[in-house]
C-alpha positions as a Markdown table, in Angstrom:
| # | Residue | x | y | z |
|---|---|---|---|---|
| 1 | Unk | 0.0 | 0.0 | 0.0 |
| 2 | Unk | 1.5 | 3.3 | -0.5 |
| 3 | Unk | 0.3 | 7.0 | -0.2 |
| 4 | Unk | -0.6 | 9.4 | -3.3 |
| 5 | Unk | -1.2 | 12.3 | -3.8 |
| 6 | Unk | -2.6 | 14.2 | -6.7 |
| 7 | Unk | -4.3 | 17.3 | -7.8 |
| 8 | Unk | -7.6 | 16.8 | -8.1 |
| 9 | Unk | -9.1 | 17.4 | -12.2 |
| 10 | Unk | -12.2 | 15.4 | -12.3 |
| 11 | Unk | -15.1 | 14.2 | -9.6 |
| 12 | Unk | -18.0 | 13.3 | -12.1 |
| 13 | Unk | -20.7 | 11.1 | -12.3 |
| 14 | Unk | -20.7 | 7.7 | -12.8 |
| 15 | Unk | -23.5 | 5.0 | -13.0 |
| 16 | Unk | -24.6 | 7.4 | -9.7 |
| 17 | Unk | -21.5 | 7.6 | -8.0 |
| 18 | Unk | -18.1 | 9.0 | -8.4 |
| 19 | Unk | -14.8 | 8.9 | -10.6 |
| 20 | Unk | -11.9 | 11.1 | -9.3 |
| 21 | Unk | -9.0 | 11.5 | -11.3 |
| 22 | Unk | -6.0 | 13.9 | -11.7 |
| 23 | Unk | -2.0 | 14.4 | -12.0 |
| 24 | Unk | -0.2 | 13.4 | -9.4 |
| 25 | Unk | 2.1 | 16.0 | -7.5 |
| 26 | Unk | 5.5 | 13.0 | -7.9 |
| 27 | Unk | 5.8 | 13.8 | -11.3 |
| 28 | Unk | 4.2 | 10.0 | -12.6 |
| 29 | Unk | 1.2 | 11.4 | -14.3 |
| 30 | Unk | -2.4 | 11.2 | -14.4 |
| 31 | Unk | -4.1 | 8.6 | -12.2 |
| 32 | Unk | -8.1 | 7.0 | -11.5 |
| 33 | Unk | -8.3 | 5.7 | -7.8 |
| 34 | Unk | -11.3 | 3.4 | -8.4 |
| 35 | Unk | -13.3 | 1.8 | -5.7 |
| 36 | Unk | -14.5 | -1.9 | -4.8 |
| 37 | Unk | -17.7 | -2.2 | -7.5 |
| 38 | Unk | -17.0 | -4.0 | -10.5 |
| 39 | Unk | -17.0 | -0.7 | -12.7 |
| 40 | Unk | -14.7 | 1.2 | -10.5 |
| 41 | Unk | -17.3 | 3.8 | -9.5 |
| 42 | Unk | -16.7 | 5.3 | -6.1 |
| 43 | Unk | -19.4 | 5.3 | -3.2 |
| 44 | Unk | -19.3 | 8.7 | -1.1 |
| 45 | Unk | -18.3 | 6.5 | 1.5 |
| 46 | Unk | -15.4 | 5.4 | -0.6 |
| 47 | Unk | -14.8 | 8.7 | -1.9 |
| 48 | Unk | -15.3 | 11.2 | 1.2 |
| 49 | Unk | -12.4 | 13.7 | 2.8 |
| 50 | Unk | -11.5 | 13.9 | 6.3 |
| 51 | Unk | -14.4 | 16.3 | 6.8 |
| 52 | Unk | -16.6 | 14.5 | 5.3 |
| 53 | Unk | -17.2 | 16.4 | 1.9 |
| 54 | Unk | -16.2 | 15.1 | -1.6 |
| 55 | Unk | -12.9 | 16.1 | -3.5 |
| 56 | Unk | -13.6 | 19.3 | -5.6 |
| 57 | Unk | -11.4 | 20.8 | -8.5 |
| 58 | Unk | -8.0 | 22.1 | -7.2 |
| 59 | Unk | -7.7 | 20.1 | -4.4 |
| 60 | Unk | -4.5 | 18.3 | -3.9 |
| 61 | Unk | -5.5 | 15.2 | -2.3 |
| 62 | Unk | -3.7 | 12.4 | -0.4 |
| 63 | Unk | -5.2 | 9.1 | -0.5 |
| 64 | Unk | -4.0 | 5.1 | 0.1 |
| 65 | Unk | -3.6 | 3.3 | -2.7 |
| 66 | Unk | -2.9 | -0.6 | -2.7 |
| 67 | Unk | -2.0 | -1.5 | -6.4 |
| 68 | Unk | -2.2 | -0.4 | -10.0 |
| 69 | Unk | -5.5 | -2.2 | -11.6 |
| 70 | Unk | -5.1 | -1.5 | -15.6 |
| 71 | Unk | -7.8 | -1.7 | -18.2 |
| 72 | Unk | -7.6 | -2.1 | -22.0 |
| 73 | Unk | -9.7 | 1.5 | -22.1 |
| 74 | Unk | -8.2 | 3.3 | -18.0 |
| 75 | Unk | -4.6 | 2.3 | -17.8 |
| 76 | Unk | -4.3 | 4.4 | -15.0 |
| 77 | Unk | -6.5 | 2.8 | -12.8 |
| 78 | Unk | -5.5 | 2.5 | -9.2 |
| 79 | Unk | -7.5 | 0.4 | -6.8 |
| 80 | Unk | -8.1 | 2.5 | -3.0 |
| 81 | Unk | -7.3 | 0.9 | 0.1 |
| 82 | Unk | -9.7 | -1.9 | 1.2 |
| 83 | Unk | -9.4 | -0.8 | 4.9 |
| 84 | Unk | -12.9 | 0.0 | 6.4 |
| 85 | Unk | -12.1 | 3.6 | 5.9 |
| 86 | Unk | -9.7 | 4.5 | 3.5 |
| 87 | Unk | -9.3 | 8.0 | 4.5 |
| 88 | Unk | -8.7 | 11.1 | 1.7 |
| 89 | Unk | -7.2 | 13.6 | 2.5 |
| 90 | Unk | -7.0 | 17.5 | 1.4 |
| 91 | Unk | -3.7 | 18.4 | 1.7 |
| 92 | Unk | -4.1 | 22.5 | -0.1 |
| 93 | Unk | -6.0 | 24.1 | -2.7 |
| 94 | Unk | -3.6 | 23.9 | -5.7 |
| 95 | Unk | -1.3 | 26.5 | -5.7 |
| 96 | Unk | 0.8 | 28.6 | -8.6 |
| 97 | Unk | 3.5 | 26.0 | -8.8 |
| 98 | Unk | 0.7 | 23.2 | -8.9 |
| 99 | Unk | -1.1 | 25.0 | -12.1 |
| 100 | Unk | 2.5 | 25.6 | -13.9 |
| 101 | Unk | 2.6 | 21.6 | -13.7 |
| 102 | Unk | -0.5 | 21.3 | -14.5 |
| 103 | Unk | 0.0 | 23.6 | -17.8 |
| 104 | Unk | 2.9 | 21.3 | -18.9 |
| 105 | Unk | 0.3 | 18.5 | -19.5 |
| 106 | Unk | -2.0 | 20.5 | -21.5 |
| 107 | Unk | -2.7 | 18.5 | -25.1 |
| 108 | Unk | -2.9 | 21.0 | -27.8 |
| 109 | Unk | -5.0 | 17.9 | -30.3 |
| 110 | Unk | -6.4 | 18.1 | -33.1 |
| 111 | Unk | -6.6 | 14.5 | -31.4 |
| 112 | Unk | -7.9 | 13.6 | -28.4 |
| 113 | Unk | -6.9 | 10.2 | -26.4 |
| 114 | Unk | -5.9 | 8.4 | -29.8 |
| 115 | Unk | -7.7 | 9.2 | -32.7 |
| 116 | Unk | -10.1 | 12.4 | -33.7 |
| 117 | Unk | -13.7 | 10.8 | -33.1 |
| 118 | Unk | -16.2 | 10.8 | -30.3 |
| 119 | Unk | -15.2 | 7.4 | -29.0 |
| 120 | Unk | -13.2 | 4.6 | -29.4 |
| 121 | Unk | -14.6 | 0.7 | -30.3 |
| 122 | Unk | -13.9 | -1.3 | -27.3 |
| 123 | Unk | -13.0 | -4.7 | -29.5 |
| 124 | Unk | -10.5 | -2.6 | -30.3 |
| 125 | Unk | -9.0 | -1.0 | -26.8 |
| 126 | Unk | -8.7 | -5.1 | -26.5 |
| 127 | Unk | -6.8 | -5.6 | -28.8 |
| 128 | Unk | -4.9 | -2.7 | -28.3 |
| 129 | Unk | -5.5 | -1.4 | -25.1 |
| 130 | Unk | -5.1 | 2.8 | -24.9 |
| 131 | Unk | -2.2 | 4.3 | -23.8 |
| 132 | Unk | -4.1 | 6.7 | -22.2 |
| 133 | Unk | -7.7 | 7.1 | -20.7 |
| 134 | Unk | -7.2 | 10.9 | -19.6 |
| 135 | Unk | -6.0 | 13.9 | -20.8 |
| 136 | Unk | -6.4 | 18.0 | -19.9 |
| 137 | Unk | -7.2 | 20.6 | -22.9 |
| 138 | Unk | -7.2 | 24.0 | -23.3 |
| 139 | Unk | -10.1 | 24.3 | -26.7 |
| 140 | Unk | -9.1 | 27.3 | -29.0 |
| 141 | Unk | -12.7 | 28.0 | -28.7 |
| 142 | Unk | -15.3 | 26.6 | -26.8 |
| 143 | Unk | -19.3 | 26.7 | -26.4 |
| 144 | Unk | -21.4 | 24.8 | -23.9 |
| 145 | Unk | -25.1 | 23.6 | -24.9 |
| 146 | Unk | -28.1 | 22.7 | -23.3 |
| 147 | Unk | -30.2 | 20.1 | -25.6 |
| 148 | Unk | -32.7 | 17.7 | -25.3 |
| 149 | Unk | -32.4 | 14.7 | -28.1 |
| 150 | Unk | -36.8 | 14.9 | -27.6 |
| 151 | Unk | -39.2 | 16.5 | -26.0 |
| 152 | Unk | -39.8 | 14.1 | -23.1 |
| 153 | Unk | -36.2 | 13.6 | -22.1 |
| 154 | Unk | -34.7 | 16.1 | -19.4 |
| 155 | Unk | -31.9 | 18.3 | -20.6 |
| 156 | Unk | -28.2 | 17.6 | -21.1 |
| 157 | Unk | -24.9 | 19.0 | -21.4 |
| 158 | Unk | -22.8 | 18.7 | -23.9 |
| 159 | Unk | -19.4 | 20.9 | -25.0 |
| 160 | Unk | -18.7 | 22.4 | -28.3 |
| 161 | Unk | -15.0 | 22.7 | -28.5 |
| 162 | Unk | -12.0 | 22.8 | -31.1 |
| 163 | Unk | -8.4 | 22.1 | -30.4 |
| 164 | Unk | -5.9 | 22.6 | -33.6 |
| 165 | Unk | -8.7 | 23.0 | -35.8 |
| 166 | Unk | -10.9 | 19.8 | -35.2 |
| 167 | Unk | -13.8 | 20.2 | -33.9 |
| 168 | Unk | -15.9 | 17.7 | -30.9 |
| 169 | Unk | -18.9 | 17.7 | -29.4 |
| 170 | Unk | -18.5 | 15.7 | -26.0 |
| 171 | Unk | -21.5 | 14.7 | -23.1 |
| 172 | Unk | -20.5 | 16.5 | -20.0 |
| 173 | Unk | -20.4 | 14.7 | -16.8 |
| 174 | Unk | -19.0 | 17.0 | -14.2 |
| 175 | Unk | -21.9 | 17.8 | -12.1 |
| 176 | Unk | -21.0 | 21.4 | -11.1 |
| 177 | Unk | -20.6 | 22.5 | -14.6 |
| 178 | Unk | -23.6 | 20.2 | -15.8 |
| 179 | Unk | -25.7 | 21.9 | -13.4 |
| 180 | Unk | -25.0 | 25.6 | -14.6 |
| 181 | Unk | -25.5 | 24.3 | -18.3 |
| 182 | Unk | -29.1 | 23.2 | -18.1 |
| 183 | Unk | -29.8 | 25.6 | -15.4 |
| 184 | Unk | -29.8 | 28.0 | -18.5 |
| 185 | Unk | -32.2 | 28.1 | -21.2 |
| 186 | Unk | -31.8 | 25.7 | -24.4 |
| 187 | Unk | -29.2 | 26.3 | -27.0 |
| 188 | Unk | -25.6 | 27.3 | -26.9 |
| 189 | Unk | -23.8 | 29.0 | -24.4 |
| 190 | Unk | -20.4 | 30.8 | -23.7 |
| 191 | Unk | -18.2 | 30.3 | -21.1 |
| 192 | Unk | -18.5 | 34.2 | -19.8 |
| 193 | Unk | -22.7 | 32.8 | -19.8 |
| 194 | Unk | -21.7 | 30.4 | -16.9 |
| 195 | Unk | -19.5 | 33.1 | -14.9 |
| 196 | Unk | -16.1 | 33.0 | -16.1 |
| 197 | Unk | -14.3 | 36.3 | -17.0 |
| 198 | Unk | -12.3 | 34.9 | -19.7 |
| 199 | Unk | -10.1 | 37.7 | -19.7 |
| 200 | Unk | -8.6 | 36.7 | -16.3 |
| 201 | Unk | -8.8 | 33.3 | -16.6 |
| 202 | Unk | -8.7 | 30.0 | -19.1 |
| 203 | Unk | -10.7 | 27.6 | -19.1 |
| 204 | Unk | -9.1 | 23.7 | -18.8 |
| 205 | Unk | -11.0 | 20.6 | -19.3 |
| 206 | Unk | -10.4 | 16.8 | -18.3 |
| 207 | Unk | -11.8 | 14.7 | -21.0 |
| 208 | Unk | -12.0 | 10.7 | -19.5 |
| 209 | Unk | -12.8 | 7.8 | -21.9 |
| 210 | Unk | -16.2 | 6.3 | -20.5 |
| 211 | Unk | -16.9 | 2.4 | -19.2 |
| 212 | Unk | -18.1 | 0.5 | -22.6 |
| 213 | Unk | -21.5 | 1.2 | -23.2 |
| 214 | Unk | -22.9 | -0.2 | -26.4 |
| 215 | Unk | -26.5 | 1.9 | -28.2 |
| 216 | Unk | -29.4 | 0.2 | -30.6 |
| 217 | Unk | -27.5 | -3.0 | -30.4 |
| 218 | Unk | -24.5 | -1.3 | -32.1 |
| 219 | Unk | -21.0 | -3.0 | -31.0 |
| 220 | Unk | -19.9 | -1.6 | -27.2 |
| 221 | Unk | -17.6 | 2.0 | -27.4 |
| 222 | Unk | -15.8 | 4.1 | -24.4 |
| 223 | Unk | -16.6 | 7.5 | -25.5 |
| 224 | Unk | -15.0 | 10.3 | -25.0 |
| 225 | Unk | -16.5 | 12.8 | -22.1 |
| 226 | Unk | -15.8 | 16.3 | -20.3 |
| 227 | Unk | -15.4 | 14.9 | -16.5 |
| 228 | Unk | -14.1 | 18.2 | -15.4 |
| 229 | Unk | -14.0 | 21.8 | -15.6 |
| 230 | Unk | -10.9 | 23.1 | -14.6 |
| 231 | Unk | -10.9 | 27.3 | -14.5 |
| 232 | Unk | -7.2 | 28.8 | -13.4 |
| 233 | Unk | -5.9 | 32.6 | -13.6 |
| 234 | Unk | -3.8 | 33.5 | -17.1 |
């Protein structure tokens, strides 16, 4: 078992619980602690600080890990202690050095974890599995939308963005952000819409390749998704 710690870039949703992820502060790269269920998902329980409330965006957390668990589609799965309570805890809100790190890892695309489409075939990832499940962005442009695919489903989130020229369209699954998208009316959004000053800050995002999930009978893809919002100071 051995201690990690890492600054905190994602805590979305998943199947109704939690998948954390970030870079850790050692200089190893990115990392997914992933709890006891068979799809990784962290409980609260599983997930909870010292005091009790869930890892936001710019924490650097310290949590105990007991091994790497790869997968053809998350390498960088890491399983979390399977002590009764495997304690995480906040160690700072990131600081200037932390976001000069965390600028090093920006991906500038035009692709995006492999390939420049919304997913990738998971026959494929096990075949070949990815080389990476996670990566941080900074879109030459980028719009948010709030859409329903008919009139009797509830709204969603979804990000219009472009790095190098290519353009995606990705489901967002960061709950904060989700929540100020289809708090707004439908149709397209900018990021100075959902209280950012971009002329003070830029706007990051963690993009996470999904579990497999397989539509109208259509062979099983991990697609690609926004799992965090991640807003720092120019």
């Amino acid at each position: 078992m051995s201690a990690v710690e890492f600054i905190c870039l994602a805590n979305s949703a998943k199947l109704g619980e939690h998948c954390v992820a970030g870079i850790r502060t050692d200089g190893q790269g990115w990392i997914r602690p992933i709890g006891a269920r068979h799809d990784g998902a962290l409980t609260s329980m599983e997930a909870a600080c010292e005091d009790g409330r869930m890892p936001r965006i710019l924490d650097v957390l310290r949590v105990d890990l007991e091994a790497p668990v790869p997968r053809c589609h998350q390498p960088e799965n890491w399983r979390c202690s399977s002590r009764p309570h495997c304690t995480w805890r906040r160690v700072r809100q990131a600081n200037s050095s932390d976001i000069r790190v965390l600028m090093t890892r920006v991906q500038r695309g035009p692709h995006l974890l492999g390939d420049a489409g919304k997913s990738l075939a998971y026959g494929d990832l096990e075949a070949r599995p990815a080389s990476a499940s996670l990566a941080l962005v900074e879109p030459q442009s980028l719009r948010w939308e709030a859409k329903r695919w008919s009139s009797d489903e509830p709204l969603r989130a979804e990000a219009d963005l472009v790095l190098a020229g290519h353009r995606y369209w990705l489901k967002v699954t960061d709950p904060a952000w989700k929540g100020r998208i289809i708090a707004l009316e439908e149709g397209l959004h900018t990021s100075q819409d959902l209280g950012v000053n971009t002329d003070t800050h830029r706007v990051l995002l963690t993009i996470s390749l999904s579990e497999p999930y397989s539509r109208h009978g259509e062979p099983p893809h991990c697609w690609k998704l926004v799992a965090g919002v991640v807003v720092v100071p120019k």
